[in-house]
C-alpha positions as CSV (number, residue, x, y, z in Angstrom):
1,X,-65.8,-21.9,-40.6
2,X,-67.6,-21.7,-43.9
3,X,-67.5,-22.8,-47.1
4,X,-67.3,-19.9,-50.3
5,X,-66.7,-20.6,-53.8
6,X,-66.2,-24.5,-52.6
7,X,-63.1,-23.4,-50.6
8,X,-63.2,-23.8,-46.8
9,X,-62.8,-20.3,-44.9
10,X,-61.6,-20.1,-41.7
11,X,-61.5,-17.0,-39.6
12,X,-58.0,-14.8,-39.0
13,X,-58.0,-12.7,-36.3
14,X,-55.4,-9.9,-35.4
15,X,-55.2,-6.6,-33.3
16,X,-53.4,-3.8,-35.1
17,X,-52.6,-0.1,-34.0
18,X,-55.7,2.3,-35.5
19,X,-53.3,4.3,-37.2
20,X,-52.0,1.3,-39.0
21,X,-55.2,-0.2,-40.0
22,X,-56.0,3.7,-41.7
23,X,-53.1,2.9,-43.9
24,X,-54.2,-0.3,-44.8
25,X,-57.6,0.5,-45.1
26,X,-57.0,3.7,-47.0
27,X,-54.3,2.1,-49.5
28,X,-56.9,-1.0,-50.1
29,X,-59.2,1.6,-51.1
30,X,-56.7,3.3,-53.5
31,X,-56.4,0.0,-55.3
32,X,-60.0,-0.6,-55.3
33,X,-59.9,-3.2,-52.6
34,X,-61.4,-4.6,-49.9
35,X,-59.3,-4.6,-46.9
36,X,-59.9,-8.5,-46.7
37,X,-58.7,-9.2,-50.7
38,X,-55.5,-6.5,-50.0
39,X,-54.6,-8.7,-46.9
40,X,-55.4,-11.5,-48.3
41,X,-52.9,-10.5,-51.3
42,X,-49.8,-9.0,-49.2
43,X,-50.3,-12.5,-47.1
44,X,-49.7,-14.4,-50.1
45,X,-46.7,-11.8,-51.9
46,X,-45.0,-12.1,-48.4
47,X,-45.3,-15.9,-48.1
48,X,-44.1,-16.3,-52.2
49,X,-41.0,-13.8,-51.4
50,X,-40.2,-16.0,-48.4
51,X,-40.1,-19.2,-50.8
52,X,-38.0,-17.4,-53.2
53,X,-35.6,-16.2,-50.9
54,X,-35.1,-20.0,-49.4
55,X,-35.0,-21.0,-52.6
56,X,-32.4,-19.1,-53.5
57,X,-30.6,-19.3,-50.2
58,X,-30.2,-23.3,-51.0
59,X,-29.5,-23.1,-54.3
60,X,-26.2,-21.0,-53.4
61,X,-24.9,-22.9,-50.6
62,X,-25.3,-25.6,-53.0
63,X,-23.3,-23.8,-55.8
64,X,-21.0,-22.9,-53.1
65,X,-20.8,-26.7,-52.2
66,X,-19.1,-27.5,-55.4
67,X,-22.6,-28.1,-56.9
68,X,-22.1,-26.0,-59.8
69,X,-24.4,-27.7,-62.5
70,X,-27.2,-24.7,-64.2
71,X,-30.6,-25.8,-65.5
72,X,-32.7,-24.0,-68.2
73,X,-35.9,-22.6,-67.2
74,X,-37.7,-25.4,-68.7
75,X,-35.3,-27.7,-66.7
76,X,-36.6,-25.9,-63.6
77,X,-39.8,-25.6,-64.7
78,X,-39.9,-29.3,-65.5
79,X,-38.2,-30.2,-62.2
80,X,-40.6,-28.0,-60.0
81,X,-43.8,-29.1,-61.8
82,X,-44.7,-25.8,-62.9
């Protein structure tokens, strides 16, 4: 553990097949990244699609409830402090 940019780090560790980490390491490279910040990246993408999708998976068994009220984005905004 370490501290960077006044963020605590901790160490990840996985095993991957060689050919896949050639894809990732080659397709970091393409978009001028480190294999760390690209991982780092479709880590975070993954986890924000996953949110969404739950989101969204409530928020129709709600309408199907009977729960048919619709917000503005600025209701939604406002209710999700963003």
């Amino acid at each position: 553990m370490h501290i960077q940019n006044g963020v605590e780090l901790t160490r990840m560790t996985i095993d991957v097949p060689k050919s896949f980490h050639r894809i990732v390491k080659s397709t970091a490279s393409m978009q001028g990244e480190t294999i760390r910040n690209f991982v780092i990246q479709a880590l975070k993408e993954k986890i924000e699609d996953e949110i969404d999708l739950q989101d969204g998976l409530k928020a129709l068994a709600e309408f199907e409830a009977g729960d048919k009220k619709t917000y503005t984005l600025g209701e939604m905004r406002k209710r999700h402090n963003v």
